[in-house]
C-alpha positions as CSV (number, residue, x, y, z in Angstrom):
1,X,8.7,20.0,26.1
2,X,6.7,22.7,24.6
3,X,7.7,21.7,21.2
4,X,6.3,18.0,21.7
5,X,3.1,19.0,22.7
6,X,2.4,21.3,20.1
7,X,3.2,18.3,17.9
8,X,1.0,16.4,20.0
9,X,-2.2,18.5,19.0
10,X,-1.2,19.2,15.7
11,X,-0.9,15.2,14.8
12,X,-4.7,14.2,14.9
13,X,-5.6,17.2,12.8
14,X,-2.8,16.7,10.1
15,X,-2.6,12.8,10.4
16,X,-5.6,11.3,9.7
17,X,-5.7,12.5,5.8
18,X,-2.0,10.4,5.4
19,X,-3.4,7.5,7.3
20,X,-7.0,7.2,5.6
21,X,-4.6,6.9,1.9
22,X,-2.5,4.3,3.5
23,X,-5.5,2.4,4.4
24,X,-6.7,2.8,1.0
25,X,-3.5,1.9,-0.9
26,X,-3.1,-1.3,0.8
27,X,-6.8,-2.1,1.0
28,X,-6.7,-1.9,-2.5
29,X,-3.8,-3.5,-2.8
30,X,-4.8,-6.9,-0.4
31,X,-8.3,-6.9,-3.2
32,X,-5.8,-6.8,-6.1
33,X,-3.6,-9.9,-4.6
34,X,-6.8,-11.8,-3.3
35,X,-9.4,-11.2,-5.8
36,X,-8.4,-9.5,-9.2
37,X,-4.9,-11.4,-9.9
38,X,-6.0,-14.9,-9.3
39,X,-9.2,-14.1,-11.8
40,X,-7.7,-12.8,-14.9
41,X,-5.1,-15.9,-14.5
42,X,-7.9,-18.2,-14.2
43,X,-9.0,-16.0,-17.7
44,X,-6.2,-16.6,-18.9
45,X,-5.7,-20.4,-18.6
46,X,-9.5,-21.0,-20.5
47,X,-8.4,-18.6,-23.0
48,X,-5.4,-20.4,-23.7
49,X,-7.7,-23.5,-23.2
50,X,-10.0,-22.7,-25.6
51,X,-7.2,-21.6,-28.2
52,X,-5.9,-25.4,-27.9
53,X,-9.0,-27.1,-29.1
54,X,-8.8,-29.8,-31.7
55,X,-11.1,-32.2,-33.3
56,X,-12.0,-35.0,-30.8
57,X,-11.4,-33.1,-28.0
58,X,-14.2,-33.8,-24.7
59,X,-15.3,-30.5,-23.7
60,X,-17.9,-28.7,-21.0
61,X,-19.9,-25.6,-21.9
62,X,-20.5,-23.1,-19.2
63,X,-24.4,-24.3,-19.2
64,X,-23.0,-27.7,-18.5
65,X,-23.5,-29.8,-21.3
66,X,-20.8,-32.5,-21.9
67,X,-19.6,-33.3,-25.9
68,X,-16.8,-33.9,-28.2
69,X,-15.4,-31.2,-30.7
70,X,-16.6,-32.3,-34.1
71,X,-15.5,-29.2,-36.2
72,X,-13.5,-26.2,-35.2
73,X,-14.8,-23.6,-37.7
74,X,-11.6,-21.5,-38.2
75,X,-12.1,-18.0,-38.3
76,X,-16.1,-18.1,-37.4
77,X,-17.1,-17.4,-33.6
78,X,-18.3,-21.1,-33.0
79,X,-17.5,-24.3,-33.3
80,X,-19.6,-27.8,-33.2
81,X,-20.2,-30.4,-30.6
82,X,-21.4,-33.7,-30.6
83,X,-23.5,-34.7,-27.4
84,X,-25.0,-37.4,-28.6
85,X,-24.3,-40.0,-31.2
86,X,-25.5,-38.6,-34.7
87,X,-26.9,-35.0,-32.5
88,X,-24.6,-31.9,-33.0
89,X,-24.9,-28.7,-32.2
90,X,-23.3,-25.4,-32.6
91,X,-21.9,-23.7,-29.7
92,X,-20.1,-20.5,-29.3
93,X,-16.5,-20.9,-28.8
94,X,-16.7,-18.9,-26.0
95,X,-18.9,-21.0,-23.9
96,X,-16.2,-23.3,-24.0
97,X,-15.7,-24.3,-20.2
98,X,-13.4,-26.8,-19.4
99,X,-11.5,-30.2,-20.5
100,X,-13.9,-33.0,-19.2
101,X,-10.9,-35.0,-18.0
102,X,-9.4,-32.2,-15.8
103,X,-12.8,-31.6,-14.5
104,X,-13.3,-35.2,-13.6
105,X,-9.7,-34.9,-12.0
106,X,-10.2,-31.5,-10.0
107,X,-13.3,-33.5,-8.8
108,X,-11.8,-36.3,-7.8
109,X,-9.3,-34.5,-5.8
């Protein structure tokens, strides 16, 4: 009996240092499932995207302009776009956005 309740005081003084890194660990751990994991595969996926480009390919930059790959550039940081019949402009490869048709799709659904 004596032995319990010297456990029983000793707990809340010991305790709470084990209990606040638990806390951490899987708060940390519920950000990394929720919020980290599902945005680097979303990376991913317009990396691999943007890799897959060809010539004739409809396209969306991240500032929203809609156009057709004209020239791919290999080996420079850009590539061209045509918005408009006879208008093309360079655009960095990286601004690359999405496939018109699966954004119409995703849209749609």
């Amino acid at each position: 009996m004596l032995f319990i309740n010297l456990l029983q005081d000793a707990a809340p003084a010991g305790g709470g240092g084990i209990q606040l890194i638990i806390m951490l660990v899987l708060m940390f751990a519920i950000m990394y499932f929720f919020m980290i994991r599902p945005q680097r595969k979303r990376q991913k996926e317009v990396q691999e995207f943007r890799n897959r480009l060809e010539i004739g390919s409809k396209i969306i930059t991240s500032g929203g302009i809609y156009g057709v790959v004209k020239e791919l550039n290999v080996g420079e940081s850009y590539i061209t776009i045509e918005v408009s019949k006879g208008v093309n402009i360079k655009i960095d490869r990286n601004c690359v956005f999405a496939d018109q048709n699966q954004a119409a799709m995703s849209q749609q659904s």
